[in-house]
N, C-alpha and C positions, 0 to 999 in steps of 0.2 A: 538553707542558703548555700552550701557546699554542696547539694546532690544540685540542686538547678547551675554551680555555674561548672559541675562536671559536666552534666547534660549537655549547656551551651558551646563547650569545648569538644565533647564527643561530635555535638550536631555539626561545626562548624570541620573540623578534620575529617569526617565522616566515618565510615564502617564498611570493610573489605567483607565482612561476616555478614551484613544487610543483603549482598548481591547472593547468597547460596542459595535461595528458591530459582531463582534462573537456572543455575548449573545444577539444581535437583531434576528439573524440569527436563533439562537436556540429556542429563542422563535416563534417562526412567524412558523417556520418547524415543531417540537416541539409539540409548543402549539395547535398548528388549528390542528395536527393529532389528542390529544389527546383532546382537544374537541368535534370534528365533526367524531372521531370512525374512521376518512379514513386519511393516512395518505399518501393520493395520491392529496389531496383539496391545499396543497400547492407547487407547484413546486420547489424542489430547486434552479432551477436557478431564479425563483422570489425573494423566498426568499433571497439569497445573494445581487439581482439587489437591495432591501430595504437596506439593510446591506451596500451596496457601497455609498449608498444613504446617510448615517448615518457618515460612514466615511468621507467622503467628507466635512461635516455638521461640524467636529468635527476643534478644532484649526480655528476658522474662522475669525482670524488676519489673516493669511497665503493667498497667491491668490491661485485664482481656476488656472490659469494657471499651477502654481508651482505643487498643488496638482494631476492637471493634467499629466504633465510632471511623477510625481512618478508614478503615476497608471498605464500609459501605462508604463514606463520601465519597471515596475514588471511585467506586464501582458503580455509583451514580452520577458520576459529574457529565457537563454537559457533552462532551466530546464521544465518549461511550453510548449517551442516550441517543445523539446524532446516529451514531452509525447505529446502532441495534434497528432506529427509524428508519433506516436506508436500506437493510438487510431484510425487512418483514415488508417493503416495499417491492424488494429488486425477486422477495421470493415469491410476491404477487404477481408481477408481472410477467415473468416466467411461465410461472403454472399456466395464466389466462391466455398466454401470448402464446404455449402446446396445446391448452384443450380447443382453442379456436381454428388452430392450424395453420401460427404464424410460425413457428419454430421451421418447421416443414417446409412452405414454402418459401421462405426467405433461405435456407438449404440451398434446396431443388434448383433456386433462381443462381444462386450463387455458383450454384456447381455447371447450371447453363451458360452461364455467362461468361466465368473465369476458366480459363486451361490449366489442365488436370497438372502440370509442374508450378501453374502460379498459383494454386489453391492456396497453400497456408501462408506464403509469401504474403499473396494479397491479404490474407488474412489478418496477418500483423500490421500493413500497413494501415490496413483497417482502425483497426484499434489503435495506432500511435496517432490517428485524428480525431478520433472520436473520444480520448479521454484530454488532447489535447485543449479540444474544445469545451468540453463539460468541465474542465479543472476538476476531476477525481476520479484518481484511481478504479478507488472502491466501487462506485457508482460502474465506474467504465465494466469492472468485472464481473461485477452483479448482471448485468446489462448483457452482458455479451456472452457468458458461459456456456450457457442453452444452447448460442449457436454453434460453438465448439466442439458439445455434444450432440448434436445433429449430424456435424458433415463427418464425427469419428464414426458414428453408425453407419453413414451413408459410404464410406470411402472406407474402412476398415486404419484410416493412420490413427496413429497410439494416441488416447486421449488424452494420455499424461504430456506428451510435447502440446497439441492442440493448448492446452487451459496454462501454460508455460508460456505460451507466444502471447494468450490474452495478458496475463499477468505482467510480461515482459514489456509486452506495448502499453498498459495501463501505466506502467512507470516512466513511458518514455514521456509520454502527454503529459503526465504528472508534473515535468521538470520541464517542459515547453509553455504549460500555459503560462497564460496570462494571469488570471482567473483562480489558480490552485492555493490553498492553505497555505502551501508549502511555499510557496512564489509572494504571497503576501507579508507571509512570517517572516520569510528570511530580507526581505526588502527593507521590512519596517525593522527590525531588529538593529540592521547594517548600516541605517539612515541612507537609501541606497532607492532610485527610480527602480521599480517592478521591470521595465523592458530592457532595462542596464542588465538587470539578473540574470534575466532569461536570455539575453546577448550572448552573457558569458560565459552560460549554460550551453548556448548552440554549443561553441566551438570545441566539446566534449563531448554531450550529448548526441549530438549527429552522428560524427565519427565510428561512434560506439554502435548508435542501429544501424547503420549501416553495414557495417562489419556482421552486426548479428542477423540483419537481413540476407546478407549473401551463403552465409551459413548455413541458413534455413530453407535458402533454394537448392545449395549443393544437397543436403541433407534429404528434404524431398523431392527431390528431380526426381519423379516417373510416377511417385504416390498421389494419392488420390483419381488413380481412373475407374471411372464407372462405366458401366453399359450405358447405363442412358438414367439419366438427373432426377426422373421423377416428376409430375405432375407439380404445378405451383398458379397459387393467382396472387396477382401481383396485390388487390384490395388487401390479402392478409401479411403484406409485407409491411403495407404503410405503418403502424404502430413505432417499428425500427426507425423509419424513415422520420415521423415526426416527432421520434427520440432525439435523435442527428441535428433534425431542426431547430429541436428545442437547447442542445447543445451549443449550436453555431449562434443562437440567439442571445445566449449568456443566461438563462433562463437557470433559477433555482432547481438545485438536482431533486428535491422534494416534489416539486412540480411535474418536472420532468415525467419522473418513474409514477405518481398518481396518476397524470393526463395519462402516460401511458398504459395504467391498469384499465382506465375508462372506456379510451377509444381501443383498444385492443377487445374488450368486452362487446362495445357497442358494434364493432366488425362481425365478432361472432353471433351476436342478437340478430343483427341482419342481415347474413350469408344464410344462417339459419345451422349454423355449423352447436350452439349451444343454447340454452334457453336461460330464463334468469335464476333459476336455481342454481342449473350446471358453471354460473358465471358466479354465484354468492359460493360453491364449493368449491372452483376453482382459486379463488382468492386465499378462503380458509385453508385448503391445503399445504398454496404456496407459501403461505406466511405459517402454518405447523412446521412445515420442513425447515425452516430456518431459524427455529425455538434453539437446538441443543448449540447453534453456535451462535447463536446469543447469547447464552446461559455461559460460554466458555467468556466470551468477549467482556462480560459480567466480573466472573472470575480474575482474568488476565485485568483487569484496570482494578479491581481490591487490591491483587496481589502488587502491581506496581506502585499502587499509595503507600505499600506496608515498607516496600523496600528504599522508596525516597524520602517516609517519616524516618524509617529506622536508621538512614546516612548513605543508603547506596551510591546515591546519585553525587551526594557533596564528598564520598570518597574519592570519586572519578574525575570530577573536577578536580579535586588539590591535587591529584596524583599526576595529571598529565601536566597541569599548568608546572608544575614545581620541575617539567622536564625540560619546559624553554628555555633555550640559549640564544638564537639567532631569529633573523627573519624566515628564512627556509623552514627552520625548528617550530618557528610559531606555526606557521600556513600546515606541516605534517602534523602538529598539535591540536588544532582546531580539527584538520581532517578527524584522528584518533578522538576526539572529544566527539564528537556527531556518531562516530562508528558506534561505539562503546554506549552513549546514552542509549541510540536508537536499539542496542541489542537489549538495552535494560528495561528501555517503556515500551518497544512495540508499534509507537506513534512517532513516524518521520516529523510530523508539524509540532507533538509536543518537545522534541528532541532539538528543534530550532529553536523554541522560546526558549528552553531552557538552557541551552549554550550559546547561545546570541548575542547574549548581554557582555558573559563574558573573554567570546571572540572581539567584538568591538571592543575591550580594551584590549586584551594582547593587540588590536591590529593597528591601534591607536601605536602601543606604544614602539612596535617596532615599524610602525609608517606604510600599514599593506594598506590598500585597494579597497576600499566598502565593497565594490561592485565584485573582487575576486573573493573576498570574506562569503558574503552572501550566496554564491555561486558555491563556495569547496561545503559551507554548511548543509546546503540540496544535495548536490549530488553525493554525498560519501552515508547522509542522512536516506540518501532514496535508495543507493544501489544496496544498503544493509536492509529496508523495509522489505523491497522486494523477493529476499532470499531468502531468510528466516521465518519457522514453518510455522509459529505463533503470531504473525501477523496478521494485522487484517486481509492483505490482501489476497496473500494463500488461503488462511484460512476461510471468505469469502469464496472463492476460484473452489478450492477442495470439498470444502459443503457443499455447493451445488453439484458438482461431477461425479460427487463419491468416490475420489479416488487417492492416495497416498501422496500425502504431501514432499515426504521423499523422493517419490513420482515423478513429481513436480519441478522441484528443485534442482535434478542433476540435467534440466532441458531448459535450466534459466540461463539464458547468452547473455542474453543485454546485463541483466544486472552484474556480471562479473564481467564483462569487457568493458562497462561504465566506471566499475571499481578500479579495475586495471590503468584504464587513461584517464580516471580523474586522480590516481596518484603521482604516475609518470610524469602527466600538466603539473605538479607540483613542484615536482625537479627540474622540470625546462622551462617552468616558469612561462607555461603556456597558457592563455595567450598572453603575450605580453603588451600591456597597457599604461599609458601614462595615469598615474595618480592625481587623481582631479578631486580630489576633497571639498577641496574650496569650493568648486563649480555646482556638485553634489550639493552640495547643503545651500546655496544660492538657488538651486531649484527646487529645494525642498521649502525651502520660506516662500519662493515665487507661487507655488502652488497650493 
């Protein structure tokens, strides 16, 4: 009776000790980059196996069966199985969308079309619609990397900015749609209309690509010229094209990226570009190459069940909540609350349910805005998802490209020019809005 209501008083204060497989993690990936000059010497999926390793270690009253039991239900829960389905789809489509000679010519066209200073510009814009529209990131980068690596071979610019601009824009769409996890979560959490969110989202969001657009054109002004584009037909472009459509339609991402393993196939059956073996191999390929970050993504959702069984998570919450004083204090509390879970699970969407509940009371009780709640939870939640190299979305973006996530990171704009003015909007209290509570929750019964 005394170990259970110590237990219930440890779970409920939580455990600073539960968060050290993160900062194992960090360091080991981290540090051996920045010692050894390659920040390819440590695998992430190593590194996290130490980090599970760590966890496991941690509360070692508790049995290893019990801690077993958590690891595997996190690391099978639906949200993980989602995306691993999404990854063994986006690496299908991929492979079929090169062996056919969509990669290529969708290049080729792109590099005919667009001038050689708006090539990656347009690129980005590219992608802040196209994930806009499909409401996912992850999707969006799976989707679009291939092409990133096309126009780097074709144009010689660094691939590490290229799969930086995809990543960059998949965040932006992210926080625009309608449609996204994260646009849902944080609405319904807030008791807050979805287009209130995303409103209140513009008035950051925009600002932010923006800024990181014009960046990106100073930055490549003169890159990307070729002699001449390369050879394209336009029938091996359509696959992209009825990705986009499928997008714009609102169309399940599952759908999506299947239709598009099919018809991207059935192009190549009838161009005559592959036969149906070279299209059952191309499949299997593309979905072998995107086994070891599965296996990671596997890993990475055990190791967060161990860390918010063992109290990480209800550490972070008493810790920030216990720092409110004011209104300003709550709105910079909340933000630090979204920052800090999302660096702890990795899942921007899981990172809203989980601190949602208890933003709406801090915002209750100091009188903020549902519609400004739900907005500082996306964005301080999205601008940490897209930076940090254990996420999906890098590490999505990085698996496909083969290239160093560090790489990556130090060519990500948006997500630190996001962070930057969605902390700033906090202190100026931008935008400023009348509190319509009342009205909110009259359209919330209305509907």
């Amino acid at each position: 009776m005394k170990n259970e209501k110590n237990n219930s008083l440890k779970k409920k204060n939580g455990s600073i000790i539960a968060l050290l497989p993160i900062g194992v993690f960090l360091i080991l990936f981290l540090g051996s980059g920045i010692l050894t000059g390659d920040f390819y010497k440590m695998p992430a999926l190593t590194a996290f196996v130490i980090a599970a390793v760590v966890a496991f270690m941690i509360n070692p009253k508790e049995s290893l069966d019990t801690k077993m039991e958590v690891f595997c239900k996190s690391a099978g829960d639906s949200n993980i199985l989602i995306m691993i389905v999404i990854f063994l789809l986006a690496g299908a489509f991929g492979s079929v969308a090169k062996a056919m000679g969509g990669v290529d010519s969708t290049v080729n066209l792109s590099l005919a079309i667009l001038p050689a200073n708006l090539l990656v510009p347009g690129l980005f814009l590219i992608v802040c619609f196209i994930s806009t529209s499909m409401g996912t990131s992850v999707g969006t980068v799976s989707a679009l990397t291939p092409i990133a690596i096309g126009i780097s071979q074709k144009t010689g610019i660094s691939l590490e900015l290229l799969v930086a601009i995809i990543v960059g824009g998949a965040m932006v769409g992210d926080s625009l749609s309608m449609i996204s996890d994260t646009t849902i979560a944080a609405a319904s959490t807030q008791g807050c209309q979805m287009k209130d969110k995303v409103k209140m989202n513009s008035f950051v969001v925009i600002p932010a690509a923006i800024v990181s657009f014009i960046i990106i054109c100073v930055m490549t002004s003169g890159a990307g010229a070729v002699t001449e584009s390369g050879s394209y037909e336009v029938i091996k472009v359509v696959p992209y094209i009825a990705v986009l459509v499928g997008a714009l339609a609102g169309a399940n991402v599952f759908l999506i990226l299947a239709g598009g393993v099919l018809f991207a196939g059935l192009i190549g059956l009838f161009t005559g570009t592959m036969d149906m073996w070279q299209f059952i191999d191309a499949i299997s390929e593309g979905m072998a190459g995107m086994q070891e970050l599965c296996i990671l993504v596997i890993v990475v959702g055990g190791v967060i069940g161990l860390i918010k069984h063992n109290g990480g998570i209800d550490f972070v919450l008493n810790f920030i909540t216990s720092k409110i004083k004011s209104p300003t204090g709550a709105k910079l509390g909340i933000a630090m609350l979204a920052s800090i879970i999302d660096l702890c699970t990795a899942n921007n969407t899981i990172t809203i349910i989980t601190a949602g509940p208890l933003a709406k009371e801090v915002g209750e009780k100091y009188n903020l805005d549902p519609r400004k709640l739900a907005s500082i939870l996306d964005m301080f939640s999205s601008c940490w998802q897209g930076m940090i190299p254990y996420g999906a979305q890098i590490l999505t973006a990085v698996g496909i490209a083969g290239v160093s996530s560090v790489g990556v990171i130090k060519y990500l704009y948006y997500p630190i020019f996001l962070l930057a003015f969605a902390t700033i909007s906090l202190f100026i209290d931008y935008p400023k809005v009348k509190n319509k509570k009342s009205n909110i929750k009259k359209e919330i019964k209305a509907s």
